[in-house]
C-alpha positions in Angstrom: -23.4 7.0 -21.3 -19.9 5.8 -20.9 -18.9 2.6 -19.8 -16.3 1.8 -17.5 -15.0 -2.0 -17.4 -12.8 -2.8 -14.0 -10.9 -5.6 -13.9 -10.7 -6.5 -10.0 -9.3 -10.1 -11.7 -6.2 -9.7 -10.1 -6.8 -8.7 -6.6 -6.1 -11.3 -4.3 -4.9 -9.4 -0.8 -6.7 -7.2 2.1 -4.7 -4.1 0.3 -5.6 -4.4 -2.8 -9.0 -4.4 -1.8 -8.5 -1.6 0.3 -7.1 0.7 -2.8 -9.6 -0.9 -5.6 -12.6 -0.1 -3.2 -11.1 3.2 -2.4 -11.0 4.3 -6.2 -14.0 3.0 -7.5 -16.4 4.2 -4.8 -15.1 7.2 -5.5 -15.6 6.9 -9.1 -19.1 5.9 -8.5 -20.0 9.2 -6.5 -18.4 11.4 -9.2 -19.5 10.0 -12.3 -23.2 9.3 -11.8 -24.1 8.8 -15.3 -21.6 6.4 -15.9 -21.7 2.5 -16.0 -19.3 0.7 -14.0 -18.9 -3.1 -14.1 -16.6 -4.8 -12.3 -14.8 -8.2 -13.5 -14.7 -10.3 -10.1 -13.3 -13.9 -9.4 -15.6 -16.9 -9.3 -17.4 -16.0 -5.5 -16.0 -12.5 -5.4 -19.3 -10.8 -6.1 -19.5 -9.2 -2.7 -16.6 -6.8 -4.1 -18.3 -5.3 -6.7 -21.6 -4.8 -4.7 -19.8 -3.3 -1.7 -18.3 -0.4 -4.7 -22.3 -0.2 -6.1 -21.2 -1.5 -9.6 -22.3 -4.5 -11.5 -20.1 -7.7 -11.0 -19.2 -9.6 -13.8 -18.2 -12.9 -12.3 -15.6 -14.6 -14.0 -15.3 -18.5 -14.0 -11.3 -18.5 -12.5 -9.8 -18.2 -8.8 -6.6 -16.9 -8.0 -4.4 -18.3 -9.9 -2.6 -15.9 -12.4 -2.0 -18.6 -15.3 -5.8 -19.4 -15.7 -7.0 -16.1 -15.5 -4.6 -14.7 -18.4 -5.8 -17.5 -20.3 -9.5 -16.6 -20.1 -9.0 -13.1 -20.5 -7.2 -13.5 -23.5 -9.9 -16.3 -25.0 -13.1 -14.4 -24.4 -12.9 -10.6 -22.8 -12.7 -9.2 -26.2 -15.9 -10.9 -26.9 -17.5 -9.6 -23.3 -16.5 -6.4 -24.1 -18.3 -6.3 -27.3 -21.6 -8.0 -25.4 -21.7 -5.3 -22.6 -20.8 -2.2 -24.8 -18.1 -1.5 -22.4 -15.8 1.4 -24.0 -12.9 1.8 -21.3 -10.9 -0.4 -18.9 -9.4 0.0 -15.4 -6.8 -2.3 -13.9 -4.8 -2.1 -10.6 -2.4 -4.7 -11.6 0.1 -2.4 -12.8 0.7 -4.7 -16.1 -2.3 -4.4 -19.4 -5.5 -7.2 -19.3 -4.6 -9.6 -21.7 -7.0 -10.2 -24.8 -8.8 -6.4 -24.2 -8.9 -4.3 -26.9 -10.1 -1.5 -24.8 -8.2 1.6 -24.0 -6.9 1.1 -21.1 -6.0 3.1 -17.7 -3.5 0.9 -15.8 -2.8 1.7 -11.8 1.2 0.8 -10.7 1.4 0.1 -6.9 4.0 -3.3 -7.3 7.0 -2.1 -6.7 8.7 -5.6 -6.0 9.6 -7.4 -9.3 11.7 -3.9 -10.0 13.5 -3.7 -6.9 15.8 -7.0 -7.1 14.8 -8.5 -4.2 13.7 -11.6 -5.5 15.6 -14.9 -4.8 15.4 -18.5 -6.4 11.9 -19.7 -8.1 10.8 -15.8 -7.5 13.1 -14.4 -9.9 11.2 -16.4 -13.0 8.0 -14.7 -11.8 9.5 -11.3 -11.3 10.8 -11.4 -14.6 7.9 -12.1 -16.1 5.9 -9.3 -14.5 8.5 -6.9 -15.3 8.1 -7.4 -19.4 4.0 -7.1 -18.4 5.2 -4.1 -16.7 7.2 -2.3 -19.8 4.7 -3.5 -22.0 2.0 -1.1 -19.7 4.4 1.7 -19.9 4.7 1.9 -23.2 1.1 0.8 -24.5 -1.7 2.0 -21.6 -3.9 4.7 -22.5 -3.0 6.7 -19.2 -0.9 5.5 -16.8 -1.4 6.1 -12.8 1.3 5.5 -10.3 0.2 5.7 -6.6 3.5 7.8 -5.9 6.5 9.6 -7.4 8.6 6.9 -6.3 6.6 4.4 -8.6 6.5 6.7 -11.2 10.0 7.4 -11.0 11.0 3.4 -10.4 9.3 2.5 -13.5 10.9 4.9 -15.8 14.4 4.4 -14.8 14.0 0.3 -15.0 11.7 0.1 -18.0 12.1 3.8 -19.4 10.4 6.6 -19.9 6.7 7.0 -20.9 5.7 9.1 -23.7 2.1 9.2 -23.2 0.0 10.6 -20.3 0.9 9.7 -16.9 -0.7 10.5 -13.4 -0.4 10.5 -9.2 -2.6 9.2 -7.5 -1.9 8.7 -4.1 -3.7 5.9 -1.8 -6.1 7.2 0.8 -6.9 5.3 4.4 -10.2 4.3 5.5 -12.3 7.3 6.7 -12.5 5.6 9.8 -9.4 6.9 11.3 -10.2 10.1 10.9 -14.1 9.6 12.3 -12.2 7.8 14.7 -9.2 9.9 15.6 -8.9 10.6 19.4 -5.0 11.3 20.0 -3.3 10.0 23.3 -1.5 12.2 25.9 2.0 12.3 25.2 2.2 10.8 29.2 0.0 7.7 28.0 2.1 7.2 24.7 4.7 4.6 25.8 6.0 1.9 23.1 6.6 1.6 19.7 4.8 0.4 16.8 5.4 -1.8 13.7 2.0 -2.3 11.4 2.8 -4.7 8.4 2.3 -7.7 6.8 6.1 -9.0 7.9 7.3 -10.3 4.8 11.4 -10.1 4.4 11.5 -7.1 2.7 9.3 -5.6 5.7 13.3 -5.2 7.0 11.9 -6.3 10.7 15.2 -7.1 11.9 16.3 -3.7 11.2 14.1 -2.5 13.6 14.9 -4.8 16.4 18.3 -4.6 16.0 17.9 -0.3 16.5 15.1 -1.0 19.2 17.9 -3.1 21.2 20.7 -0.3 20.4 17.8 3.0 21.5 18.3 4.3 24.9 15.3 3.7 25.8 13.3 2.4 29.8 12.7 -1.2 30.6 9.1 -0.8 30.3 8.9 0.6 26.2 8.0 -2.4 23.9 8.2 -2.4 20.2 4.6 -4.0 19.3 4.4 -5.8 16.0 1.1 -6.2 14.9 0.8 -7.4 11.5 0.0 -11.9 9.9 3.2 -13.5 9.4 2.8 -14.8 5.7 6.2 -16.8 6.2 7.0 -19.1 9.6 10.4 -18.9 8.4 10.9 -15.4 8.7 9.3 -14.8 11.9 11.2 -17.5 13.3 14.6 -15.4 12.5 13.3 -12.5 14.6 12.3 -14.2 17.6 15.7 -15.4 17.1 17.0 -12.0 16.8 14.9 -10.7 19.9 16.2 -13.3 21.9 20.3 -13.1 20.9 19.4 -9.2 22.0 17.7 -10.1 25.3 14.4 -8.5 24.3 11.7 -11.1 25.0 9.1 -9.5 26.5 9.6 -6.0 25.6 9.2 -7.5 21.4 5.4 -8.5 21.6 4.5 -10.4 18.8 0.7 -9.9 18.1 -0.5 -10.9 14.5 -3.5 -9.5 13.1 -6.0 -7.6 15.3 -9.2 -6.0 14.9 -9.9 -2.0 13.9 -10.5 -0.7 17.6 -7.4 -2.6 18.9 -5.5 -1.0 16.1 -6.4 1.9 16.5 -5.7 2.0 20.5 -2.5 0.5 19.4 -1.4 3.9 17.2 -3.1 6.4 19.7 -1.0 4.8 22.5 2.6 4.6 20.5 5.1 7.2 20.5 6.2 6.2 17.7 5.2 4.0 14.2 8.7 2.4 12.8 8.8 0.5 9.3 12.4 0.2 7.7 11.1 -1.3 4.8 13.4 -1.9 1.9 10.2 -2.0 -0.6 7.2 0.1 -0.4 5.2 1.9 -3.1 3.0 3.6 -0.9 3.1 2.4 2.8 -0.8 2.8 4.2 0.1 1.7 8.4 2.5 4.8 8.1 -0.6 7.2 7.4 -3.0 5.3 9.2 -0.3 6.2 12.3 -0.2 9.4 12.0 -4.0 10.1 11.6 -3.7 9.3 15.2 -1.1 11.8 15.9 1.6 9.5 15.6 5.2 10.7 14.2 6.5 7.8 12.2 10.0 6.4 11.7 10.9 5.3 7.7 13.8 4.2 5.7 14.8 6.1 2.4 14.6 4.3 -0.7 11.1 4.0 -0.9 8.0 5.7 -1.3 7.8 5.7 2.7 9.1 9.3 3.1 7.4 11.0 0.8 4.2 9.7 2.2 5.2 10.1 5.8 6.1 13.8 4.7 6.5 16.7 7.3 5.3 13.7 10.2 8.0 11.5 10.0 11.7 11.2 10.5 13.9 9.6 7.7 16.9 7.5 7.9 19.2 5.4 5.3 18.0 2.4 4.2 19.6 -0.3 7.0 21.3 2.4 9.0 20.4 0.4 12.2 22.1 3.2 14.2 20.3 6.1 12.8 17.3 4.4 13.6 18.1 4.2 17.1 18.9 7.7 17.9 15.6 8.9 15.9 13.5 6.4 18.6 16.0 7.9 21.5 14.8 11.4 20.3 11.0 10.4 20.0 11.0 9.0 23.4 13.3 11.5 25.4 12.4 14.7 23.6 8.9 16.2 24.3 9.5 19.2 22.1 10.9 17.3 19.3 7.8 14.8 19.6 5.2 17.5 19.4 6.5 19.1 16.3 6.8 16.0 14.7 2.8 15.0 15.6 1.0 18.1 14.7 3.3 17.8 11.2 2.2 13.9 11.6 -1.8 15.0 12.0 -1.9 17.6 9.1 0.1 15.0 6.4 -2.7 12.6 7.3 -5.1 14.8 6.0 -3.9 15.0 2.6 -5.0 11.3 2.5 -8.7 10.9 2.2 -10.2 9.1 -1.1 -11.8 12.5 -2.4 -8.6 14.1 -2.3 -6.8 11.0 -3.9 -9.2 9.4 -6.4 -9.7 12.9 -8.4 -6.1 12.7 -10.2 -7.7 10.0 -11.3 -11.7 10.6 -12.3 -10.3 13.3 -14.5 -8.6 11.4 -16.4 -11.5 9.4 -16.6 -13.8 12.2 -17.7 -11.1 13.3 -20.5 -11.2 10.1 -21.9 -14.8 9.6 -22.0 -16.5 8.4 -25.7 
């Protein structure tokens, strides 16, 4: 009986739950005769349970220093205790201290993109030698795009052993869920994101003041605020544009509200400037929702057929693509029945397989 070892040491964020979870339940329904164990943080239990594998709780919290340091003082030992023959990581970078082939999953596109400023730049060049050192010495190596797969060979070269896609799916609720608006009830835009800088939100403020668009349209942004800083800037933004009111600031909100929020948008806008996969842009157009993104990313080929694609901080081109989504009926229609059918390719069973077959080809 194989054993599959998944290191869940490094996921500290609602998204990398969301893909982990995806994966490994997904595993867990193909591969019945395997055993899957999951190394969790000290409390983090819950996460392996909710995937129906073994936890393996490890004595360290979040903190990346500590947990490289355990890893590489006792896993080789726990991997010898629990028999464990392979290892999964969505860290994008090898486990320290496992001598275990293993199967490494890329979704960071940040420390490669040379966004980082000040103290940030230490820690982005440190995770881009953990990065290389992946490329060139993981068993199999899965990127959760082309972009990915393509950023990592041009910045750390190319990888001679095998590679895969596999994309990230959304939760099945959206399409359980999925009850498309009327075109008449679809009335504002919609940003979904964790607003970090390289969210680019000011990019889409500054084409949302420049679209022809009525006095009643808002652009919603619905998404935590992980710097006060930031968001600061764009509410000083909306106001130098006279836009208070019609930008609504709304943090995090539940799954209904969400999903109310994408069936009633004409639109989904993110300009991001880094993105490996970009899940609010599916999760949009599940709902029927054509979405706006920025080239340079993985964004459009995610958003595919159901979105509309614009240069990377081409403020203007932004604007006329909302001005066409708002005023054009025809245009808007073609764009959300391309929007609805790219959602589909989405699902976990779809996405995982890539993935469980390398698995099985690996198998002891």
């Amino acid at each position: 009986m194989p054993h599959l070892l998944i290191d869940a040491l490094s996921v500290n964020n609602f998204s990398g739950r969301h893909v982990l979870t995806g994966h490994v339940r997904q595993m867990r329904l193909a591969l019945p005769d395997w055993r899957l164990s999951m190394l969790v943080q000290r409390g983090q239990s819950q996460l392996a349970l909710d995937c129906d594998v073994a936890p393996l709780e490890v004595p360290v919290g979040a903190g990346a220093l500590r947990r490289v340091w355990f890893t590489q003082r006792h896993l080789h030992q726990w991997t010898r205790d629990i028999g464990a023959d392979l290892l999964f990581t969505p860290a994008g970078m090898l486990t320290a201290g496992c001598p275990l082939p293993q199967i490494v999953l890329a979704q960071n596109p940040w420390p490669l993109v040379d966004l980082a400023r000040g103290r940030e730049r230490v820690r982005a060049y440190l995770q881009r030698h953990a990065f290389a050192a992946a490329q060139r010495r993981a068993r199999v190596m899965v990127y959760n795009s082309r972009y990915m797969q393509a950023l990592y060979a041009t910045k750390l070269g190319e990888r001679s052993g095998p590679s895969l896609i596999a994309y990230q799916g959304i939760d099945e609720r959206y399409f359980d869920q999925a009850s498309p608006c009327a075109l008449s009830e679809r009335r504002d835009l919609v940003l979904v994101s964790v607003m970090a800088a390289h969210k680019a939100v000011e990019d889409a403020v500054a084409a949302f003041a420049l679209a022809k668009l009525g006095h009643q349209t808002r652009l919603r942004l619905i998404g935590p605020w992980p710097d006060v800083s930031y968001r600061r800037q764009i509410e000083r933004i909306v106001a130098a544009h006279g836009l208070a009111g019609r930008v609504v600031f709304e943090g995090e909100i539940a799954l209904a509200e969400l999903l109310a929020a994408y069936r009633h948008a004409r639109a989904f806008v993110l300009l991001s400037r880094c993105e490996s996969f970009g899940i609010p842009a599916i999760e949009a157009q599940s709902q029927g929702t054509p979405t706006i993104v920025a080239m340079g990313t993985a964004a459009p080929e995610v958003a595919g057929a159901g979105g509309l694609v614009v240069p990377s901080g081409a403020v203007g081109e932004a604007a006329q693509a909302m001005t066409a989504l708002m005023s054009d009926d025809a245009l808007w229609h073609r764009y959300s029945h391309a929007a609805l059918d790219n959602a589909c390719r989405f699902r976990f069973t779809h996405c995982s397989a890539p993935l469980i077959d390398a698995l099985r080809e690996l198998a002891p």
